[in-house]
OpenMM code with the backbone's topology and positions (N, CA, C; nanometers):
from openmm import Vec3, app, unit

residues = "UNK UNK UNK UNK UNK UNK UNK UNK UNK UNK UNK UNK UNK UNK UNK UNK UNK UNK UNK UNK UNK UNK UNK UNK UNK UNK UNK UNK UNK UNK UNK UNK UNK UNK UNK UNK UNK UNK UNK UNK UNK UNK UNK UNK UNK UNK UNK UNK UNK UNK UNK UNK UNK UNK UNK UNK UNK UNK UNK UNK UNK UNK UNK UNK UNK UNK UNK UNK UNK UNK UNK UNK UNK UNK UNK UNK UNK UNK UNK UNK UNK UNK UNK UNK UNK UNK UNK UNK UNK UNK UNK UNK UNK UNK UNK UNK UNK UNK UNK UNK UNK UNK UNK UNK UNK UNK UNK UNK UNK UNK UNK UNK UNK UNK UNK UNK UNK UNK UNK UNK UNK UNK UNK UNK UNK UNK".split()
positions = [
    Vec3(12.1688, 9.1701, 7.8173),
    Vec3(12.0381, 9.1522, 7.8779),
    Vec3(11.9383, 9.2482, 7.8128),
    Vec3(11.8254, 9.2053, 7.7924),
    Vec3(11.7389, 9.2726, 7.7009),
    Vec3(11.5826, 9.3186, 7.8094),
    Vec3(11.5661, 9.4081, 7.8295),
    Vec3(11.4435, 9.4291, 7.8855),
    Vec3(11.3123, 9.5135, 7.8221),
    Vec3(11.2413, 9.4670, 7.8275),
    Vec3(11.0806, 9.4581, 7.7470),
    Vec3(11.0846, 9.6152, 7.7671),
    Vec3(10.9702, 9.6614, 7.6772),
    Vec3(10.9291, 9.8204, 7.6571),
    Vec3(10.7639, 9.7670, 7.6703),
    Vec3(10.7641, 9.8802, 7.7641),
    Vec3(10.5731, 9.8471, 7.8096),
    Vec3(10.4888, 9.8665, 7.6941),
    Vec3(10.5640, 9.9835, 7.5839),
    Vec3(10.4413, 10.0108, 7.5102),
    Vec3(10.4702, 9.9118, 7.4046),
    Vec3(10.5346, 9.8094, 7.3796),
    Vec3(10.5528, 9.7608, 7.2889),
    Vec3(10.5711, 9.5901, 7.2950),
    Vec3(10.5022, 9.5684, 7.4246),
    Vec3(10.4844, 9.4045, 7.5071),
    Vec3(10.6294, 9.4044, 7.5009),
    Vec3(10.6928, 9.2450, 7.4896),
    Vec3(10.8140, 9.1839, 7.5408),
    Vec3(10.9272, 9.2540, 7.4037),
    Vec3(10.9029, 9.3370, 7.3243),
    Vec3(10.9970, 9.4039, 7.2468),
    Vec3(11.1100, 9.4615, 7.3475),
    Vec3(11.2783, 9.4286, 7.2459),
    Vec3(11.3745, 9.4921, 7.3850),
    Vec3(11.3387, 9.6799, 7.3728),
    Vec3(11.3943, 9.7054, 7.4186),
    Vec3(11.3881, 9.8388, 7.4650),
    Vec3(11.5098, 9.8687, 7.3292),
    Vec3(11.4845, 9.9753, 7.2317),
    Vec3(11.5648, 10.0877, 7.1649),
    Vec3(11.5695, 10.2161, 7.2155),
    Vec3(11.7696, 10.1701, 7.2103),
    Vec3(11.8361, 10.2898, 7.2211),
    Vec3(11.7841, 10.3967, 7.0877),
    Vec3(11.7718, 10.5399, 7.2006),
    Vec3(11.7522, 10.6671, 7.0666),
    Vec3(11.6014, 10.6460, 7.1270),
    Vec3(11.5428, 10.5841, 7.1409),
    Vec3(11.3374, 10.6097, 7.1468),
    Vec3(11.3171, 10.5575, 7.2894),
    Vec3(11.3871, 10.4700, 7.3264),
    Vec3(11.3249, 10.4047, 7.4961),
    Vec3(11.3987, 10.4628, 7.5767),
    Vec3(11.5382, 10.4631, 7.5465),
    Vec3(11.6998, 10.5162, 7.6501),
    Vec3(11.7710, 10.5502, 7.5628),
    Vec3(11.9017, 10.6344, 7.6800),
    Vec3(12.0235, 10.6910, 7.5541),
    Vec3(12.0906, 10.6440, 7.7197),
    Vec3(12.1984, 10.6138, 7.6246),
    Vec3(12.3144, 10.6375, 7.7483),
    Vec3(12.3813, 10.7599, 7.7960),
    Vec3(12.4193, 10.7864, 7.8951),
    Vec3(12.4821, 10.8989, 7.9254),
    Vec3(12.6268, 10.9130, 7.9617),
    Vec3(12.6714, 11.0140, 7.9645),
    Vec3(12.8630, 10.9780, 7.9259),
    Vec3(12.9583, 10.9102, 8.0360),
    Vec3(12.8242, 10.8577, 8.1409),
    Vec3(12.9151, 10.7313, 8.2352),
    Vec3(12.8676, 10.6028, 8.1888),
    Vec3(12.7926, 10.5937, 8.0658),
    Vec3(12.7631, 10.4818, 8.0260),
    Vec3(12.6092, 10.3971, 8.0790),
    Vec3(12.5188, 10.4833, 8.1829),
    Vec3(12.4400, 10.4490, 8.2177),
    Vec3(12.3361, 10.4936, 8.1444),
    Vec3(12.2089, 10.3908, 8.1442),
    Vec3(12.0702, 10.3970, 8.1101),
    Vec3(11.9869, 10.4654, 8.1490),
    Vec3(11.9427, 10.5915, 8.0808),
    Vec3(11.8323, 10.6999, 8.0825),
    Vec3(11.7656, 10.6611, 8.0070),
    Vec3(11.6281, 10.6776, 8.0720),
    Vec3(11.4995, 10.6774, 7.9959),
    Vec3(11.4304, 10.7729, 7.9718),
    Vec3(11.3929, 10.7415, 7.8460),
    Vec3(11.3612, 10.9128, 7.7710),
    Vec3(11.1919, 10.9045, 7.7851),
    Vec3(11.1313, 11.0609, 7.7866),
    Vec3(11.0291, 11.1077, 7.8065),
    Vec3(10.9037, 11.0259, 7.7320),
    Vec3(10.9614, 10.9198, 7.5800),
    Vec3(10.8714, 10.8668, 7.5433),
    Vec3(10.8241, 10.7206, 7.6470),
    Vec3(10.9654, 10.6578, 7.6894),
    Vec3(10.9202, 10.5391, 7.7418),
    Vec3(10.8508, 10.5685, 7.8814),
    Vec3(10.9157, 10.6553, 7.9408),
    Vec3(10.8343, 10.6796, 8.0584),
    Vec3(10.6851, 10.7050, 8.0295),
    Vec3(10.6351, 10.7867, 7.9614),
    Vec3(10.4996, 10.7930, 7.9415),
    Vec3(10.4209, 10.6257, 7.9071),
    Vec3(10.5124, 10.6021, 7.8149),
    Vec3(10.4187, 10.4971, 7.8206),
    Vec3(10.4063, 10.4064, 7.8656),
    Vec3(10.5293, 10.4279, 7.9782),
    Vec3(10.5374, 10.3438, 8.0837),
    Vec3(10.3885, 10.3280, 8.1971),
    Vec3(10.3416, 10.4567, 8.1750),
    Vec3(10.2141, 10.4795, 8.2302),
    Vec3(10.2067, 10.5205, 8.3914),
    Vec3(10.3090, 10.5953, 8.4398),
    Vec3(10.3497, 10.6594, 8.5802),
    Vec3(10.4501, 10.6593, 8.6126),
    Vec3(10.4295, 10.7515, 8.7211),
    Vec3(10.5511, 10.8373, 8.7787),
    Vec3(10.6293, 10.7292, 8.8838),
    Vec3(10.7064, 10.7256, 8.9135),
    Vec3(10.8229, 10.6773, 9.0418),
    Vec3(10.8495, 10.7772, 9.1099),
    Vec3(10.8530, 10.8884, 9.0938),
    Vec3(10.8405, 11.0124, 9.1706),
    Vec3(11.0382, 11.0225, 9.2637),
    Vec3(11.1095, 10.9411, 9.1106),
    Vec3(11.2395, 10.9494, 9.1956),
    Vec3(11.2744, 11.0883, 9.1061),
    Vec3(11.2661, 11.1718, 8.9854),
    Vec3(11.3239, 11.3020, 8.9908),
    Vec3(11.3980, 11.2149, 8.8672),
    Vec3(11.3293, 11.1452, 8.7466),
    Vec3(11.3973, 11.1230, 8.6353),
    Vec3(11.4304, 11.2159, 8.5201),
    Vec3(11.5129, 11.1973, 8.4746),
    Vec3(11.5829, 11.3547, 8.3990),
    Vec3(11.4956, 11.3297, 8.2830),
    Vec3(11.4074, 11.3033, 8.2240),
    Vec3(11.3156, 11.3115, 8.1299),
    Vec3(11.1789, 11.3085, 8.1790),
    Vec3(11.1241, 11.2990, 8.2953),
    Vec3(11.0029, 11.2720, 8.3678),
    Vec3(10.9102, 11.3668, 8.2909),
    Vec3(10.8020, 11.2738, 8.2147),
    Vec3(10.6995, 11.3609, 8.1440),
    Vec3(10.5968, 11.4333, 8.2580),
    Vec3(10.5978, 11.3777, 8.4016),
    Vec3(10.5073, 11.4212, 8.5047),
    Vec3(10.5422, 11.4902, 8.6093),
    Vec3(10.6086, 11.6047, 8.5127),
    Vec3(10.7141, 11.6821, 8.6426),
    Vec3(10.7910, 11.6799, 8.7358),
    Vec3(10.8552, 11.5787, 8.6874),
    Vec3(10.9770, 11.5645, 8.7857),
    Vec3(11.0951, 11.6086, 8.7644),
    Vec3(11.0925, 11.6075, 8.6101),
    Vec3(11.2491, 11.6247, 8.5070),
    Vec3(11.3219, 11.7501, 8.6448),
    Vec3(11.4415, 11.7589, 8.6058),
    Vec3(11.4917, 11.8947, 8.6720),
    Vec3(11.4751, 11.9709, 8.8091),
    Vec3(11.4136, 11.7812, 8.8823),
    Vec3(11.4243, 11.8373, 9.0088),
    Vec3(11.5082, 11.6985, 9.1361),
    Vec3(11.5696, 11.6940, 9.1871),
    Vec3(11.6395, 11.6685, 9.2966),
    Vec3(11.5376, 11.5537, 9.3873),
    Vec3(11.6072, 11.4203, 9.3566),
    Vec3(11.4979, 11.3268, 9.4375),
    Vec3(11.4335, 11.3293, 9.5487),
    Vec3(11.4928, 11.4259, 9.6747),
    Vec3(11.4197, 11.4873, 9.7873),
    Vec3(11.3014, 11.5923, 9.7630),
    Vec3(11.3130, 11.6652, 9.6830),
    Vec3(11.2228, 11.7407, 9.6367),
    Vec3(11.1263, 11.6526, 9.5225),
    Vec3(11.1038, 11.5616, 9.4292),
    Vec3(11.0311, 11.4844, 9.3885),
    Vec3(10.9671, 11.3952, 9.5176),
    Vec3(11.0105, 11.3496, 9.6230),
    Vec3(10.9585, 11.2765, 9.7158),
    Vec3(10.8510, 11.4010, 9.7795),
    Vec3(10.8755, 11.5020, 9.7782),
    Vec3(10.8338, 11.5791, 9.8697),
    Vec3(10.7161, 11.6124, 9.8076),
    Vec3(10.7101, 11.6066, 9.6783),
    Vec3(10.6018, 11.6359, 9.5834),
    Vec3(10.5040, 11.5664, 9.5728),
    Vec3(10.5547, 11.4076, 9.5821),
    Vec3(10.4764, 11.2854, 9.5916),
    Vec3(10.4026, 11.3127, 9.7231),
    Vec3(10.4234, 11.3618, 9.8797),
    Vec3(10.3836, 11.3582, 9.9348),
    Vec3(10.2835, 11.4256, 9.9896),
    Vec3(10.2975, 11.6035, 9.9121),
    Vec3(10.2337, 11.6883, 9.8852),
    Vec3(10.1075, 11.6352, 9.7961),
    Vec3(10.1346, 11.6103, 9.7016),
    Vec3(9.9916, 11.5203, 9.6048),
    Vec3(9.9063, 11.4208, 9.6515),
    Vec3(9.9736, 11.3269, 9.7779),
    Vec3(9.8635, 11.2592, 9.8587),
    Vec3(9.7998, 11.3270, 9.9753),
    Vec3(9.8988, 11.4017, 10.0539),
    Vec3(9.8222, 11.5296, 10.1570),
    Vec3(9.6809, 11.5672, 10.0896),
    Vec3(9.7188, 11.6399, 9.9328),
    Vec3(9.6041, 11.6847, 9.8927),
    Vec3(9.4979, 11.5821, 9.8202),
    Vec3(9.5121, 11.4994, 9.8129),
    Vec3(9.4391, 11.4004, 9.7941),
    Vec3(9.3517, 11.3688, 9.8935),
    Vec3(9.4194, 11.3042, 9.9877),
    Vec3(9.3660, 11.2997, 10.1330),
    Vec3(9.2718, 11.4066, 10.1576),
    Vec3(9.2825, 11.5014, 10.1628),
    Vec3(9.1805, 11.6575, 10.2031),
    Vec3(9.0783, 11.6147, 10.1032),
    Vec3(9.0790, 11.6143, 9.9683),
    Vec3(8.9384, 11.5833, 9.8679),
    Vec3(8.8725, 11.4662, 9.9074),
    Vec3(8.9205, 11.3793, 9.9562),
    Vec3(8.8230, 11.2823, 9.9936),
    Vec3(8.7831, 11.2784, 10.1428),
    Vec3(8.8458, 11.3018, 10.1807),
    Vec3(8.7577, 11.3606, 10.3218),
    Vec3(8.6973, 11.4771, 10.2863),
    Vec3(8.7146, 11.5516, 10.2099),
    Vec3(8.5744, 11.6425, 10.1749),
    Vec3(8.4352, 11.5538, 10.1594),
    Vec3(8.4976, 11.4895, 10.0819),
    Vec3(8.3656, 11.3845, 9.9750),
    Vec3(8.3244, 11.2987, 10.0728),
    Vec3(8.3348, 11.2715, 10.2332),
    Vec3(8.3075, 11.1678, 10.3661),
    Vec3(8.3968, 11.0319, 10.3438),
    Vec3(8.5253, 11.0415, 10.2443),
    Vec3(8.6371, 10.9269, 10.2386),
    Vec3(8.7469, 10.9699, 10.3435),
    Vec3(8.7480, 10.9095, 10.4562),
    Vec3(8.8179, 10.9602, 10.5159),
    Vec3(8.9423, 10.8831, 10.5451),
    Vec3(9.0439, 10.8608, 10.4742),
    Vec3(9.1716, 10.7384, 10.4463),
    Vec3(9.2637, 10.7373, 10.5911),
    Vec3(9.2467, 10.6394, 10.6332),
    Vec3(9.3823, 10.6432, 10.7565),
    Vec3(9.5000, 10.5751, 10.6877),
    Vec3(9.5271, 10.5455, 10.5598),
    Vec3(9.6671, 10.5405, 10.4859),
    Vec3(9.6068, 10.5526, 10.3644),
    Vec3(9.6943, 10.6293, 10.2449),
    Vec3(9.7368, 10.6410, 10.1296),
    Vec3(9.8848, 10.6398, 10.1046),
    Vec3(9.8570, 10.5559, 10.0092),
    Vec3(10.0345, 10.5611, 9.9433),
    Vec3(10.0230, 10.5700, 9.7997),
    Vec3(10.1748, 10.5796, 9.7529),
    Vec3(10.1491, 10.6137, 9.5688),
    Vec3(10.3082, 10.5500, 9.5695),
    Vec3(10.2917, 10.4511, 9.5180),
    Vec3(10.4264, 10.3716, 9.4481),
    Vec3(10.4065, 10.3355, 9.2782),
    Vec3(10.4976, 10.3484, 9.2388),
    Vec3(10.4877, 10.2899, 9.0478),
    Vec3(10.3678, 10.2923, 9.0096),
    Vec3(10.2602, 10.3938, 9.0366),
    Vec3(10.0978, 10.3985, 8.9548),
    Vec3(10.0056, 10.3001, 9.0326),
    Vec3(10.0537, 10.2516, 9.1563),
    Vec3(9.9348, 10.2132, 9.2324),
    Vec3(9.9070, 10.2666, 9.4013),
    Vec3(9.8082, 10.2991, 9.3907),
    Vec3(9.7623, 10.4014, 9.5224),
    Vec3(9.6755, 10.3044, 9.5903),
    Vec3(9.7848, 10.2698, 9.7060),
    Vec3(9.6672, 10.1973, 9.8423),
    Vec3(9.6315, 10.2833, 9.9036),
    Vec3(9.4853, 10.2488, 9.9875),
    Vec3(9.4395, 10.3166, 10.0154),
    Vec3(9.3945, 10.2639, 10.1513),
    Vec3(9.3486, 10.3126, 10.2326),
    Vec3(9.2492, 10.2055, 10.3380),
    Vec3(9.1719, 10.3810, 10.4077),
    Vec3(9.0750, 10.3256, 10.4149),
    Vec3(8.9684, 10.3971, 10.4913),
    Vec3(8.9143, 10.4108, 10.6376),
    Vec3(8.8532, 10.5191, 10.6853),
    Vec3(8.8445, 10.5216, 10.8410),
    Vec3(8.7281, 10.3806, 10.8450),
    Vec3(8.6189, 10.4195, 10.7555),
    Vec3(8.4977, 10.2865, 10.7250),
    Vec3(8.5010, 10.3339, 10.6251),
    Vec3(8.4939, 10.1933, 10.5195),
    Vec3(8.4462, 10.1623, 10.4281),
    Vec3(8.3037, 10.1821, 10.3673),
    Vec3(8.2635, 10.2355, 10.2654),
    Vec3(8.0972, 10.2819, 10.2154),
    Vec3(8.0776, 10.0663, 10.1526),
    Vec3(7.9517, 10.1478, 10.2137),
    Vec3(7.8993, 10.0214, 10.1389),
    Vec3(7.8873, 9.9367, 9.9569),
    Vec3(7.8939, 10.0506, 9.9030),
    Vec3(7.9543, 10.0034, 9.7462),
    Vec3(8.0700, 10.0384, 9.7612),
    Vec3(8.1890, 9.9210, 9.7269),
    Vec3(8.3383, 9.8816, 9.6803),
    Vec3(8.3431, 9.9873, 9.5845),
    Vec3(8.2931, 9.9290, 9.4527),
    Vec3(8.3297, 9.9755, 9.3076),
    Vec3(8.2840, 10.1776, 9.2904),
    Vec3(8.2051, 10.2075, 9.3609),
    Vec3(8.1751, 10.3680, 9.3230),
    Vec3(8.2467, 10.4141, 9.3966),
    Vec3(8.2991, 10.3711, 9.5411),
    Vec3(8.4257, 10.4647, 9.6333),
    Vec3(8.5232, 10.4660, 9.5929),
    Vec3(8.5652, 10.3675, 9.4621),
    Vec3(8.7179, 10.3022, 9.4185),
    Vec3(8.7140, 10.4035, 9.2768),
    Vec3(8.6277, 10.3858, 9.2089),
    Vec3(8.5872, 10.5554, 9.0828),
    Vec3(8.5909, 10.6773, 9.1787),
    Vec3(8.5366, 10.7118, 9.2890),
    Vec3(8.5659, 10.8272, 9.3257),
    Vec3(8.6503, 10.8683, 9.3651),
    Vec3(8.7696, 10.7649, 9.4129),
    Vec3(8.8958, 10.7810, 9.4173),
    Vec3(8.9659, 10.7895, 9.3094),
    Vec3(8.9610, 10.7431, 9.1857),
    Vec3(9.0318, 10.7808, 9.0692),
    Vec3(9.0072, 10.8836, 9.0247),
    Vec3(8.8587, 10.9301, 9.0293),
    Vec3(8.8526, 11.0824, 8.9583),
    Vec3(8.9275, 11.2095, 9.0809),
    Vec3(8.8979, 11.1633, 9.1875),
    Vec3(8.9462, 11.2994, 9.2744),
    Vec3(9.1130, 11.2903, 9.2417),
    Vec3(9.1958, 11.1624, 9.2068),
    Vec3(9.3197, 11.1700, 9.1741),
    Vec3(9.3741, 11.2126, 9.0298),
    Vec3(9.2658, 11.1810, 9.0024),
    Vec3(9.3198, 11.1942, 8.8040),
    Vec3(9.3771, 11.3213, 8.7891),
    Vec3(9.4509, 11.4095, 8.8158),
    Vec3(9.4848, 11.5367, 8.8056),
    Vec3(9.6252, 11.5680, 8.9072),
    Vec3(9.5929, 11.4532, 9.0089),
    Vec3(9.7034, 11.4406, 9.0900),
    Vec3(9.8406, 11.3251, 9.0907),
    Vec3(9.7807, 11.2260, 9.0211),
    Vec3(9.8901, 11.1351, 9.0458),
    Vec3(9.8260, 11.0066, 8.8994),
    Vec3(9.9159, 10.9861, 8.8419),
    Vec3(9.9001, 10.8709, 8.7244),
    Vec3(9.8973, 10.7543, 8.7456),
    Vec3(9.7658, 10.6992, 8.7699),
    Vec3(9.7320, 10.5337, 8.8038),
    Vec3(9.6839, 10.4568, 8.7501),
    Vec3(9.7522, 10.3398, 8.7322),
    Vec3(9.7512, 10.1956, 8.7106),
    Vec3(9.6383, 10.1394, 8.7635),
    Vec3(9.6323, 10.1658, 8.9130),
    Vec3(9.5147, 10.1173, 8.9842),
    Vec3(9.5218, 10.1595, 9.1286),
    Vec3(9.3910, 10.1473, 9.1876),
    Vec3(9.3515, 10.1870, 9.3115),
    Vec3(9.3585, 10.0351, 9.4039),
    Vec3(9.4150, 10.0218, 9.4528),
    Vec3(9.4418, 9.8613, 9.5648),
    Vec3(9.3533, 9.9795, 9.7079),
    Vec3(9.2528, 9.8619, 9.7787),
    Vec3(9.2064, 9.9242, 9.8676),
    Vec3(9.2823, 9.7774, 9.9644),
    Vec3(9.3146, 9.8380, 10.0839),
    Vec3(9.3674, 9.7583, 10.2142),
    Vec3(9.2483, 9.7526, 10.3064),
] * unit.nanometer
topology = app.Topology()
chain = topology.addChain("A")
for resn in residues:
    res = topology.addResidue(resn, chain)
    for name in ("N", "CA", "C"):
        topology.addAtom(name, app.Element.getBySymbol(name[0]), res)
């Protein structure tokens, strides 16, 4: 079974640059494909270019959750005041106490207050 490499469209994935196996025979993905995979999973992958490498999937969850806490606080600074955020595979839902009347400049001000916190694909508002 052959599965696509993001940075390289429907190309299979190479061993040595995408994955190596490891001595139970399973598939690790190395620090290049993850990046250009373009975000975190925040499960604690042993090559994680976004700080996860070398840490314990309870403690990567805990991190993930820590990074939306503080997320949450910057935009309720800014009068965004979110009654849910989440962060799965590079997309951050969001939903708000009320909504501002421009969509598109609350949905940029949510990417810049995150850009430092969490690697996104996109902002989904609920």
């Amino acid at each position: 079974m052959s599965r696509s490499n993001p940075g390289r469209g429907d190309a299979p994935l190479v061993e040595g640059v995408d994955f190596e196996l490891d001595p139970h025979g399973r598939m690790v993905f190395t620090a290049h494909f993850l990046k250009q995979r373009g975000f975190c999973c925040f499960l604690a992958c042993r090559h994680c270019p976004y700080g996860q490498a070398g840490r314990r999937p309870p403690e990567a969850e805990a991190d993930r959750r820590r990074r939306l806490a503080t997320l949450g606080e910057r935009l309720a600074a800014r009068g965004l005041r979110p009654t849910r955020l989440d962060y799965v595979n590079g997309v951050l839902r969001i939903a708000l106490e009320q909504e501002p009347a421009t969509r598109g400049d609350w949905i940029e001000q949510v990417r810049r207050e995150a850009a430092d916190l969490l690697p996104l694909l996109r902002v989904q508002a609920d």
